[in-house]
Backbone as JSON, one array per atom type, in Angstrom:
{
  "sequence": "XXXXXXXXXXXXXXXXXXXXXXXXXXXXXXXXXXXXXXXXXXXXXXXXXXXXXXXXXXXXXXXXXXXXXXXXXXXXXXXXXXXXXXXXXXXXXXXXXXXXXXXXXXXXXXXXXXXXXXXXXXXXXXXXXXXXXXXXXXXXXXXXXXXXXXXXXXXXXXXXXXXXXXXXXXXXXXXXXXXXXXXXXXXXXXXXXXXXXXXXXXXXXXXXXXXXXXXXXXXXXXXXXXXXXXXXXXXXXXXX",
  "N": [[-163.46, -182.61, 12.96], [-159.95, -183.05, 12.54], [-157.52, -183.18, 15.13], [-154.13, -182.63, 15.69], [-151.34, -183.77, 17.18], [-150.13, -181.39, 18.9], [-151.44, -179.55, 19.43], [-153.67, -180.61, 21.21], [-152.23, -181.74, 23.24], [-150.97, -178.79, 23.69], [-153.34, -177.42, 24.49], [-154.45, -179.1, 26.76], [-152.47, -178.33, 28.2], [-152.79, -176.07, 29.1], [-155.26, -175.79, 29.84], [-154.52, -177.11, 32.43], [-152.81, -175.74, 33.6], [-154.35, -173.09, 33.86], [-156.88, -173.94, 35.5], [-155.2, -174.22, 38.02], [-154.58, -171.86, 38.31], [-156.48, -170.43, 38.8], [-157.48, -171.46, 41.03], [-155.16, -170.75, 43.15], [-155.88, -168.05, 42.68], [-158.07, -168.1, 43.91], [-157.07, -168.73, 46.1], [-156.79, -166.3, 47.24], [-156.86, -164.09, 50.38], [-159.44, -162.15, 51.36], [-158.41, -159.75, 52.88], [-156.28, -158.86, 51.69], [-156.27, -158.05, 49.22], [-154.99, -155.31, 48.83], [-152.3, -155.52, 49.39], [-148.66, -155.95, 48.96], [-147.95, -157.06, 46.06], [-145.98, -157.56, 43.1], [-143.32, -156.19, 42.32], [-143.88, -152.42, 41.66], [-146.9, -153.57, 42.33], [-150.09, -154.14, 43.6], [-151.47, -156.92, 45.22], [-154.04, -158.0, 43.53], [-153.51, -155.58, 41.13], [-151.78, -157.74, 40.04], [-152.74, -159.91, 39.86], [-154.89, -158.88, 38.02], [-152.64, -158.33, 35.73], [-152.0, -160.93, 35.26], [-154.4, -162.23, 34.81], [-154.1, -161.75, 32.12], [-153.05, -163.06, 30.72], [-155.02, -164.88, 30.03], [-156.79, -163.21, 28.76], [-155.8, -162.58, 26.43], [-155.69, -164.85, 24.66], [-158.35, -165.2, 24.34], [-158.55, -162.46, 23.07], [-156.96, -163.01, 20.31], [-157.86, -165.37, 18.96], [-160.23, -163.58, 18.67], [-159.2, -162.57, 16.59], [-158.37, -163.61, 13.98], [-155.38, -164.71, 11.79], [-153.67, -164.81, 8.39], [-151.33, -165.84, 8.3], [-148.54, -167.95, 9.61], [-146.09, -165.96, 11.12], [-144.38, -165.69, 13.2], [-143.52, -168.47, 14.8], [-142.57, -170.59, 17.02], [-142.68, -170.9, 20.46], [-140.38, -170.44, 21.64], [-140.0, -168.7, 19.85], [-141.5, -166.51, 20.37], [-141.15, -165.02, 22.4], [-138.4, -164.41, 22.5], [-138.8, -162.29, 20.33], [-140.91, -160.71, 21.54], [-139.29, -159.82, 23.67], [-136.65, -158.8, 22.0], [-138.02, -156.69, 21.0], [-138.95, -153.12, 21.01], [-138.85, -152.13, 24.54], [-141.31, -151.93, 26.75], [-142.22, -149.26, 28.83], [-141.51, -149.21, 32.48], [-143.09, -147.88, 33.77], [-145.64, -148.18, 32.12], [-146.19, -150.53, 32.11], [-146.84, -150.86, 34.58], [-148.84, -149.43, 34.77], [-150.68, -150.96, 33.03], [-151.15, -153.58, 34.54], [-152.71, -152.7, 36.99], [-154.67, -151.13, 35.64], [-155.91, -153.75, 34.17], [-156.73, -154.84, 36.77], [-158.02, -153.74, 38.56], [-160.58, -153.79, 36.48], [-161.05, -156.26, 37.66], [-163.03, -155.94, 39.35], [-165.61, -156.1, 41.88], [-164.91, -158.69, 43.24], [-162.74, -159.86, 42.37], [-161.49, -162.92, 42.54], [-164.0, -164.21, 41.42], [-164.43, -163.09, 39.16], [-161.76, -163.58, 37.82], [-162.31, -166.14, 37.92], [-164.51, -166.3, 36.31], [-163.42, -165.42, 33.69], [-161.72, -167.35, 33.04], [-163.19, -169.46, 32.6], [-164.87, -168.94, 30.92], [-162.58, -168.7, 28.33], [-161.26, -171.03, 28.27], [-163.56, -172.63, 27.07], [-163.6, -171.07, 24.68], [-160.83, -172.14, 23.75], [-161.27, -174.79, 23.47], [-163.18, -175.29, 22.01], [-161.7, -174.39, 19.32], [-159.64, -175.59, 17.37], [-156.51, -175.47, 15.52], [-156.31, -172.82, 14.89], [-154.13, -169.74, 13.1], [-153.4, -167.44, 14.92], [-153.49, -163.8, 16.41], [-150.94, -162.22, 17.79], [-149.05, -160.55, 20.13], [-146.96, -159.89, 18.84], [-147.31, -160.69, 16.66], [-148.48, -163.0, 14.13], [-149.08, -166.5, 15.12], [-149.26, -170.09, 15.63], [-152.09, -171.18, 17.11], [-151.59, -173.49, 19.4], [-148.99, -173.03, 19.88], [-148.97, -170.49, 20.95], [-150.48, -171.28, 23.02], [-148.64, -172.27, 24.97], [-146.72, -170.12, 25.59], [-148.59, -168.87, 27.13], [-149.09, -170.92, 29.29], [-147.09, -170.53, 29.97], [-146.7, -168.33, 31.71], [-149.11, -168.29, 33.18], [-148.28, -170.0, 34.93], [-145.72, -169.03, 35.85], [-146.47, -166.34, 36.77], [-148.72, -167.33, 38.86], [-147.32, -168.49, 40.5], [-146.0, -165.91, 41.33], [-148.12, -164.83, 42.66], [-148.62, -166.9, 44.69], [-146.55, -166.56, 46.47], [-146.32, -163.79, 46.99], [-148.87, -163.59, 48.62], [-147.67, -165.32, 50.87], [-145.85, -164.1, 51.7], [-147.18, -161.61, 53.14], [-148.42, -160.25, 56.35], [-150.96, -160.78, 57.43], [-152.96, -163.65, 57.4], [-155.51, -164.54, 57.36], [-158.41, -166.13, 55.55], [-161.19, -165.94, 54.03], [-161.58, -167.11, 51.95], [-160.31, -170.15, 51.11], [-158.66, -171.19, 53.22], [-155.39, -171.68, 54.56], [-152.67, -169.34, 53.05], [-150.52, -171.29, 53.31], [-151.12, -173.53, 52.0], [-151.37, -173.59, 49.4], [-151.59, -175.17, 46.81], [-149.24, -177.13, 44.88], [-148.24, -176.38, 41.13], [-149.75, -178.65, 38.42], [-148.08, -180.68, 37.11], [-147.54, -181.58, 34.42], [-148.27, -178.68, 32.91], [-146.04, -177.54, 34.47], [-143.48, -178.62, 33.63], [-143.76, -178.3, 30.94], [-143.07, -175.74, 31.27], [-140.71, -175.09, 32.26], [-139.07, -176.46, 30.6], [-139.4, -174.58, 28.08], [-138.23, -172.17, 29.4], [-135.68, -173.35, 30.05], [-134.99, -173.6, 26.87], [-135.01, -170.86, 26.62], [-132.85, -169.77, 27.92], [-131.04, -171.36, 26.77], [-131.02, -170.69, 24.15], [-130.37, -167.16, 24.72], [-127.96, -167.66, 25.0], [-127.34, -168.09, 27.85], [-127.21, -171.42, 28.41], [-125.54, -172.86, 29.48], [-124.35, -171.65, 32.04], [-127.11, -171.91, 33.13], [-127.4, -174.97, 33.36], [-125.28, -175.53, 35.15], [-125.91, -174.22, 37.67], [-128.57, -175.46, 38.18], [-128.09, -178.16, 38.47], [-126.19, -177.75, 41.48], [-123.27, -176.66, 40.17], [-122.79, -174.44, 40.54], [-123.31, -170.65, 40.73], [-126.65, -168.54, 39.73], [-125.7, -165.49, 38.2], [-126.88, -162.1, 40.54], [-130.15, -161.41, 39.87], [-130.57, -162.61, 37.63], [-132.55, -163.19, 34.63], [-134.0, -165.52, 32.3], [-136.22, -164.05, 30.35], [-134.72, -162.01, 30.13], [-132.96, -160.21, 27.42], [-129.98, -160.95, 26.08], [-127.1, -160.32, 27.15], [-128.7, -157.92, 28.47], [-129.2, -155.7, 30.87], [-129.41, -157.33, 33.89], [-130.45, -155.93, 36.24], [-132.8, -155.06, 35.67], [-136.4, -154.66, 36.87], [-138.17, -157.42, 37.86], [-141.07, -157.29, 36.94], [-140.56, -154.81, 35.51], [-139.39, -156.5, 33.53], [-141.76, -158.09, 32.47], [-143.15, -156.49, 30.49], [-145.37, -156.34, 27.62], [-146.18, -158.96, 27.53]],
  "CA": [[-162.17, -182.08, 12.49], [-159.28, -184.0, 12.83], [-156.69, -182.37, 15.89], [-153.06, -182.62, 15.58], [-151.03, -183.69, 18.57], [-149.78, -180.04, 19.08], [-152.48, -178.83, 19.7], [-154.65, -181.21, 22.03], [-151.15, -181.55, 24.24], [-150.78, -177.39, 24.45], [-154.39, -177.4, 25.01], [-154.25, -179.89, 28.09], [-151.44, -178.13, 30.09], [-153.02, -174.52, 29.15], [-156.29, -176.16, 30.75], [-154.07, -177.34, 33.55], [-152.42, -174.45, 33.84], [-155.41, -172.4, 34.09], [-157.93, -174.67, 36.22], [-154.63, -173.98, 39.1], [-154.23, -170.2, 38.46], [-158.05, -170.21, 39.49], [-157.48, -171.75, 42.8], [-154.61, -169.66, 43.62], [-156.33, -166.49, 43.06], [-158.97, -168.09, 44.67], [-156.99, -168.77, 47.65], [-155.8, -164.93, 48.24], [-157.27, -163.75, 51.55], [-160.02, -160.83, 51.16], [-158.3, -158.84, 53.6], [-155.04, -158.8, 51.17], [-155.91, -157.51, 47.46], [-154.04, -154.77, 48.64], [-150.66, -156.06, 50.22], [-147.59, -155.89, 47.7], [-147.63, -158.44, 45.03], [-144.64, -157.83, 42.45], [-142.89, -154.26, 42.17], [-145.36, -151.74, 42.03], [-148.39, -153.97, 41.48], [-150.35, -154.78, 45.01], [-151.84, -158.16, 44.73], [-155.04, -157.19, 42.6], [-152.79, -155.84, 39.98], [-150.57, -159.19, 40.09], [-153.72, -160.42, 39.54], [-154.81, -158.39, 36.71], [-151.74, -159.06, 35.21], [-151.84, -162.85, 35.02], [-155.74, -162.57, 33.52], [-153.91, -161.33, 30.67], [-152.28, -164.6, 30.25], [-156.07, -165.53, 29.43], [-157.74, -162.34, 28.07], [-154.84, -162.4, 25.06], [-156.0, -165.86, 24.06], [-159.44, -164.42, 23.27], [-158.07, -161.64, 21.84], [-156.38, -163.75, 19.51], [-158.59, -165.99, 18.04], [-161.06, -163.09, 17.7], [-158.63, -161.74, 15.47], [-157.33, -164.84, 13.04], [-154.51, -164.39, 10.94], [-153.38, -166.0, 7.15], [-149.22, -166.68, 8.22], [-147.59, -167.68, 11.02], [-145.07, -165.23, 11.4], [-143.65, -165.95, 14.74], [-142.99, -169.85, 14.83], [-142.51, -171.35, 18.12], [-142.97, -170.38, 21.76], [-139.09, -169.61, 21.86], [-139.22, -167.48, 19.11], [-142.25, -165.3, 20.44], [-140.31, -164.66, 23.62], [-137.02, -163.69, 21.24], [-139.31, -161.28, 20.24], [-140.99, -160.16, 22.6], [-137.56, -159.61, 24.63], [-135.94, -158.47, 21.49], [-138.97, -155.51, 20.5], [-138.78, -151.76, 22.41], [-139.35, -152.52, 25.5], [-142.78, -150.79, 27.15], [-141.89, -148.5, 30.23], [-142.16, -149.63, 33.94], [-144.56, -147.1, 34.08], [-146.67, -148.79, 31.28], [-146.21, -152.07, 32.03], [-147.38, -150.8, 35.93], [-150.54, -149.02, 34.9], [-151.25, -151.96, 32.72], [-151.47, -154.21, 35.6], [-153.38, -151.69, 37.83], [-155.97, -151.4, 34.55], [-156.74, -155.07, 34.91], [-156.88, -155.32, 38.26], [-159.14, -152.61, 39.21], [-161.52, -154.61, 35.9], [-161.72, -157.58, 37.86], [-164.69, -155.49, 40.06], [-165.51, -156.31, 43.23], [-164.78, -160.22, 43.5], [-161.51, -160.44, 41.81], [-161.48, -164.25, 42.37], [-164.74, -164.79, 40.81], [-164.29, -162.76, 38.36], [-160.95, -164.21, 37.23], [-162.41, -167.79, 37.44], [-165.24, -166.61, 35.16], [-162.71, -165.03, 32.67], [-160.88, -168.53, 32.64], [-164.08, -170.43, 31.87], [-164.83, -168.44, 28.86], [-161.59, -168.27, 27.16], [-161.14, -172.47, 28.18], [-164.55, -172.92, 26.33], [-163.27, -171.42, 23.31], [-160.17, -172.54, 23.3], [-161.8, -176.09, 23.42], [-163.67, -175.53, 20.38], [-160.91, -172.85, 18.33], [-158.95, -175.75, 16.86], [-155.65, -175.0, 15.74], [-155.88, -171.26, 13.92], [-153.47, -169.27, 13.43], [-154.26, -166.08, 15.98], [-152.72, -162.67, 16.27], [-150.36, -161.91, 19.25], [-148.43, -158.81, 20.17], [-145.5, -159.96, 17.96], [-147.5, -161.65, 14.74], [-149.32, -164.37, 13.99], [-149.08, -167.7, 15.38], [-150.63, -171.23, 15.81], [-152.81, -171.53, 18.87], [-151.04, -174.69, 19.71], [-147.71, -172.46, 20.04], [-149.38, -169.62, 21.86], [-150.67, -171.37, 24.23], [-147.36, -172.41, 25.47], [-146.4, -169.12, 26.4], [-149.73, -168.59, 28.41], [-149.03, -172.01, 29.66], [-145.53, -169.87, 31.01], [-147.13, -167.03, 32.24], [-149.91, -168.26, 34.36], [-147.29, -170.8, 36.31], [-145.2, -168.21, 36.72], [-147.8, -164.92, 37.59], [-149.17, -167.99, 39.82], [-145.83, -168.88, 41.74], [-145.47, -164.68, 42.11], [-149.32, -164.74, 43.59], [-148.3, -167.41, 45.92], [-145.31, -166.29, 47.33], [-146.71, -162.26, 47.7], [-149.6, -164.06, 50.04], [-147.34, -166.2, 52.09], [-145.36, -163.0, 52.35], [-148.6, -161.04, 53.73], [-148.66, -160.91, 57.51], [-152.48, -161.23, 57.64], [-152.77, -165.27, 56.41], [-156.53, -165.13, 57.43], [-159.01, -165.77, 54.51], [-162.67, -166.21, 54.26], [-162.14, -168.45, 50.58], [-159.72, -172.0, 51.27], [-158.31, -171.38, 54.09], [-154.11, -170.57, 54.84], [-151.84, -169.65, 51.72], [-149.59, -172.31, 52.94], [-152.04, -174.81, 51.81], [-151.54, -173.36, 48.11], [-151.4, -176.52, 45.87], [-148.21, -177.18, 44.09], [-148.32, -176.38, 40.11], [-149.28, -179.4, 37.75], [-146.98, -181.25, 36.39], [-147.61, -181.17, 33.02], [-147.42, -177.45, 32.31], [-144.98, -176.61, 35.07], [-142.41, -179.13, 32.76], [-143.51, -177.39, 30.27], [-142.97, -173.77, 31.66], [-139.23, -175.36, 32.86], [-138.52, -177.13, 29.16], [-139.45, -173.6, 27.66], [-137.22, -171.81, 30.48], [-134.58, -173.87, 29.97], [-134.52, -173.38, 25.73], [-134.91, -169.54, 26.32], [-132.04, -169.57, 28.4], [-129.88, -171.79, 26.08], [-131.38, -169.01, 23.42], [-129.81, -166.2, 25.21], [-126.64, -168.01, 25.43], [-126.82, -168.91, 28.95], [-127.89, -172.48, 28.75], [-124.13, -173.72, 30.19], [-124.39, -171.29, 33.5], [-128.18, -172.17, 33.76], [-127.75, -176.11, 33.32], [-124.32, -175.8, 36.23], [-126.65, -173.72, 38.6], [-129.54, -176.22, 38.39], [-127.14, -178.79, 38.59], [-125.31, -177.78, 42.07], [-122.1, -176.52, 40.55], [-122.48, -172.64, 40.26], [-124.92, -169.71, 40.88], [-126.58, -167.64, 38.74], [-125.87, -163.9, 38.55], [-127.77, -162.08, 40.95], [-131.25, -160.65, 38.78], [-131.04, -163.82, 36.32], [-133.81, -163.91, 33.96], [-134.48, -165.95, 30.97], [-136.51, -163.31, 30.05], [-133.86, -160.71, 29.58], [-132.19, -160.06, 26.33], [-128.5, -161.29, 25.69], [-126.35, -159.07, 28.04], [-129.5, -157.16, 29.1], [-128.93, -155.2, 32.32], [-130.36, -158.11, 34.81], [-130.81, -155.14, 37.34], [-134.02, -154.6, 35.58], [-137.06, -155.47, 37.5], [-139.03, -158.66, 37.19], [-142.27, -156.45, 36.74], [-140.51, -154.27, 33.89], [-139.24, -157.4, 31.63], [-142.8, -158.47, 31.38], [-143.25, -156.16, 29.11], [-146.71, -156.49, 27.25], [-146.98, -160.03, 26.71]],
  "C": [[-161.03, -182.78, 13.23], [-157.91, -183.03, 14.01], [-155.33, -182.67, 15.49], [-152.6, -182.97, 16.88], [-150.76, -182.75, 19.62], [-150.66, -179.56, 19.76], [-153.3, -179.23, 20.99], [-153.09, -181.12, 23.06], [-150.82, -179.89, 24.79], [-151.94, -177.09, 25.27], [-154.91, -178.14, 26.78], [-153.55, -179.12, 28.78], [-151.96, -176.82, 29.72], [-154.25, -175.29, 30.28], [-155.65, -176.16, 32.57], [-153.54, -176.21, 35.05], [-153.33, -173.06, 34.46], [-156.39, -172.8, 35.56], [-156.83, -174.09, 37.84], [-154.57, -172.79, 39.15], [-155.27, -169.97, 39.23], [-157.77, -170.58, 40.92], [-156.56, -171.25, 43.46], [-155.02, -168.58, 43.98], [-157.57, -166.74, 44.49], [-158.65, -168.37, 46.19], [-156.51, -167.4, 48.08], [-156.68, -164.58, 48.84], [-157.89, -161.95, 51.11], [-159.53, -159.58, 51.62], [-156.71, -158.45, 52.73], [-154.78, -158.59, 49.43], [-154.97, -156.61, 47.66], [-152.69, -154.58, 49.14], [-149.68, -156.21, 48.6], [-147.91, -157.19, 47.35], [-146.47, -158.5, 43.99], [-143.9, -156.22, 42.1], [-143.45, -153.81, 42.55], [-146.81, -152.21, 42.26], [-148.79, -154.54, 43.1], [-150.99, -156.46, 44.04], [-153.07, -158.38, 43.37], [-154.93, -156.88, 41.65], [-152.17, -156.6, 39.42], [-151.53, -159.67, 39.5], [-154.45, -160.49, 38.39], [-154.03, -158.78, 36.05], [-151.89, -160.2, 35.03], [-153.33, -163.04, 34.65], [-155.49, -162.56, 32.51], [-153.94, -162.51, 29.75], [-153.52, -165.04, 29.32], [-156.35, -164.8, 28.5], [-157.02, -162.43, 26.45], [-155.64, -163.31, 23.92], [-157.46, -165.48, 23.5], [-159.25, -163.49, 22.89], [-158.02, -162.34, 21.02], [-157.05, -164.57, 18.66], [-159.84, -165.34, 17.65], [-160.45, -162.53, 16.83], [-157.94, -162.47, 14.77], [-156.78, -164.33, 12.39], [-154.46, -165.71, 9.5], [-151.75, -167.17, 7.78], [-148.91, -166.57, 9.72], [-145.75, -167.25, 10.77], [-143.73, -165.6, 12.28], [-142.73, -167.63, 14.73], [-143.38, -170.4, 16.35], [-143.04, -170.78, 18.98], [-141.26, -169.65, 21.9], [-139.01, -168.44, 21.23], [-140.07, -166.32, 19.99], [-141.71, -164.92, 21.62], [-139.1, -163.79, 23.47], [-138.03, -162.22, 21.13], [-139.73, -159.87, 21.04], [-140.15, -159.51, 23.27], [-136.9, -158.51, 23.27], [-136.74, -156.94, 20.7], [-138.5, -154.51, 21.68], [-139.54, -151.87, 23.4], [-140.25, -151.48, 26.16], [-141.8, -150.38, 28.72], [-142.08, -149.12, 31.22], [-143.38, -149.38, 33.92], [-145.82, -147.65, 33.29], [-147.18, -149.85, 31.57], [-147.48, -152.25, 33.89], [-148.66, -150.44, 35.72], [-151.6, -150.32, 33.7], [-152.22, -152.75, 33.75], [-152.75, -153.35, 36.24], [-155.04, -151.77, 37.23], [-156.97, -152.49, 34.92], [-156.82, -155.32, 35.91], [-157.99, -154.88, 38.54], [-160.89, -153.22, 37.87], [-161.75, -155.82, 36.4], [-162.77, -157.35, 38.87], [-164.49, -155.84, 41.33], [-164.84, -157.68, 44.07], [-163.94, -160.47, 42.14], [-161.38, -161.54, 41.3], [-162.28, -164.7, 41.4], [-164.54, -164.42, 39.29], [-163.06, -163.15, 37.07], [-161.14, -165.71, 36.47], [-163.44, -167.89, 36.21], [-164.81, -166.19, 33.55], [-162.36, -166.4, 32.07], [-161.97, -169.55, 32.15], [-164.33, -170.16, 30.72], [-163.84, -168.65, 28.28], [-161.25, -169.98, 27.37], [-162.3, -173.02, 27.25], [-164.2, -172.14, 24.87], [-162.06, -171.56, 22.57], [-160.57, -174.13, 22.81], [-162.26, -176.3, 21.95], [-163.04, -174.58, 19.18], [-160.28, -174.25, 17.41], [-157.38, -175.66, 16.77], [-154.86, -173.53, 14.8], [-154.35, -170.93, 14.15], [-153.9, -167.61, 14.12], [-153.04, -165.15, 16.3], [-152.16, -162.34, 17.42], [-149.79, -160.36, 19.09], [-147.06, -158.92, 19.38], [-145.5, -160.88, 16.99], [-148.09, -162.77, 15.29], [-148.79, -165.59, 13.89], [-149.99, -168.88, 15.29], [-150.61, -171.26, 17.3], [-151.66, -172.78, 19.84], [-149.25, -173.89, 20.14], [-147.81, -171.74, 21.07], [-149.6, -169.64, 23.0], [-149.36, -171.84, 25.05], [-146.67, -171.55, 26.06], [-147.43, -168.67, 27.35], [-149.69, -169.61, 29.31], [-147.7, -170.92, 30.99], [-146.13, -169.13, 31.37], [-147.93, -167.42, 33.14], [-149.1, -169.03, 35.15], [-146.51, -169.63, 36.63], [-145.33, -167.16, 37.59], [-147.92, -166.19, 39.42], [-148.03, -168.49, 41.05], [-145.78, -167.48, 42.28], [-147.1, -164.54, 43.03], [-149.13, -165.56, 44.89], [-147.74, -166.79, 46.44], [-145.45, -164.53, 48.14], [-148.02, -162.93, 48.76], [-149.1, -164.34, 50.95], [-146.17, -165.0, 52.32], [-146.22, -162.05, 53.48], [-148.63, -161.56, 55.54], [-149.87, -160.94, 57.81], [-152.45, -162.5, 56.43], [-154.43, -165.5, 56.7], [-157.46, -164.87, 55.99], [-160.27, -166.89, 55.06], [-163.08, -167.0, 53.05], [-161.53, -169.64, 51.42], [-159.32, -172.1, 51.94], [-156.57, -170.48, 54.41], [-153.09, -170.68, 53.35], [-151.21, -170.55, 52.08], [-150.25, -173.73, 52.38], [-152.35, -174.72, 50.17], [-150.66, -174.57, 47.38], [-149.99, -176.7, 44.94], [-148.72, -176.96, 42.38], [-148.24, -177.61, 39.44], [-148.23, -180.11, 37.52], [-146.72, -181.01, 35.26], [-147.02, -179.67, 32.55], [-146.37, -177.17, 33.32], [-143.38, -177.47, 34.64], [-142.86, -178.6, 31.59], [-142.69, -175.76, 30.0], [-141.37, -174.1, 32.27], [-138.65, -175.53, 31.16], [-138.67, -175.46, 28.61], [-138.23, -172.27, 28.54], [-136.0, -172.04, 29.97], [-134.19, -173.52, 28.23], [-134.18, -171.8, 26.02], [-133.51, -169.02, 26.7], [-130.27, -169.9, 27.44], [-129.93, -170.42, 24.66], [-130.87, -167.99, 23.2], [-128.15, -166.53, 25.48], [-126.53, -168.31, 26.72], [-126.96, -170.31, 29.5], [-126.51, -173.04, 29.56], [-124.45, -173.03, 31.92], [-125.6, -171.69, 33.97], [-128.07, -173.67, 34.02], [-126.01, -176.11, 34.93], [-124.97, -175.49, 37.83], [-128.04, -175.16, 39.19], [-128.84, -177.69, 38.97], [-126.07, -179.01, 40.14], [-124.02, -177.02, 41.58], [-122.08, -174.79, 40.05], [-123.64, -172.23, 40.9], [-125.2, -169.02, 40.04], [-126.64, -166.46, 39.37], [-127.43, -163.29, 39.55], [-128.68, -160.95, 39.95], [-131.51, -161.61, 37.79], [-132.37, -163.99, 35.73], [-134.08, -164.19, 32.86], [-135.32, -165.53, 30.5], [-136.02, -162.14, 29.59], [-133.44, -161.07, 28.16], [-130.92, -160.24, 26.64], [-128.33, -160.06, 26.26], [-127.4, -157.68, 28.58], [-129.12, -156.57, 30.77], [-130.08, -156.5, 33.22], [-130.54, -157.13, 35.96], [-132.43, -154.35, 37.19], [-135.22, -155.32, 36.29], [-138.06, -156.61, 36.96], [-140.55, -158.11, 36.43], [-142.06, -155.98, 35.21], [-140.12, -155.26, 32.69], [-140.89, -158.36, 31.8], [-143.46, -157.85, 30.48], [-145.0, -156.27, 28.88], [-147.2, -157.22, 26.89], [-147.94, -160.64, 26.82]]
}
């Protein structure tokens, strides 16, 4: 079957994307599943959380669709952002859910989530597969899981190297946590950067990046147009 470029290019930086989430989790220190990781969520739930990124994707192609609804990666974000937003409280016992399912060995358990759902993304093609805001092409989808595990994976870093116990019995010291790809983490910026222009703030985001401003404090290209940015990073992820 013949691929499309779309597809084999989303497919590569989701791989990429993935193969590093794994060695992140796999570098958090046994003695620190339960040290804060993002709001309410100790690390464990952070953790949970950012399997989703994966578990969705097999959702999704066990559940094919006829139409793509959605379109892009910008739009499903629009969406997303622009649907009734799920409670803290939802969004918290979400997390918690998956966390407490990744069993005893978190790590392993994460890395063996990510092998399955990389093995059939490998052989899925480019369906169109059912998300939480309509049916898309894989090749789109993964683009937002592409955003989600760099970014889950930047908040997993940064709650470790917060953690005053740095000893671990997997890779050694979080400061030794690998920089993000290239590939998807210009992806997960290029997507950033449209959502932002999106929302209307692409002028204050491109002056900030730029040197000549700051952004508001709470900024997230995740909020909705004039959204209260005092909401927490935890509650605008929402259920994606």
């Amino acid at each position: 079957m013949h691929e499309g470029d779309g597809i084999v290019e989303s497919r590569t930086e989701f791989a990429a994307a993935t193969a590093w989430a794994v060695s992140v989790v796999d570098g958090v220190p046994d003695t620190r599943w339960r040290s804060p990781g993002l709001g309410d969520w100790d690390l464990r739930a952070l953790v949970g959380h950012t399997s989703r990124a994966l578990l969705t994707v097999e959702r999704g192609l066990a559940a094919p669709l006829e139409v793509d609804a959605v379109g892009g990666a910008e739009q499903y974000f629009a969406r997303a952002s622009g649907a009734t937003a799920a409670s803290g409280a939802s969004v918290s016992a979400r997390g918690v859910e998956a966390g407490t399912a990744l069993g005893e060995d978190p790590a392993l358990r994460f890395a063996e989530i990510a092998a399955r759902v990389l093995g059939a993304v490998r052989d899925a093609g480019d369906p169109i597969v059912s998300t939480v805001v309509g049916g898309m092409r894989l090749s789109a989808y993964l683009r937002t899981r592409t955003f989600e595990l760099i970014v889950h994976g930047l908040d997993i870093c940064e709650a470790v190297r917060a953690a005053s116990d740095t000893a671990s019995t997997r890779t050694g010291p979080p400061d030794e946590f690998a920089e993000p790809p290239t590939a998807p983490l210009l992806s997960t910026m290029r997507l950033a950067g449209a959502l932002a222009v999106g929302n209307g703030d692409g002028r204050e985001v491109l002056r900030a990046l730029t040197g000549r401003g700051e952004l508001r404090s709470g900024y997230s290209v995740l909020a909705r147009p004039r959204e209260d940015r005092s909401t927490s990073a935890q509650s605008r992820d929402r259920d994606r």
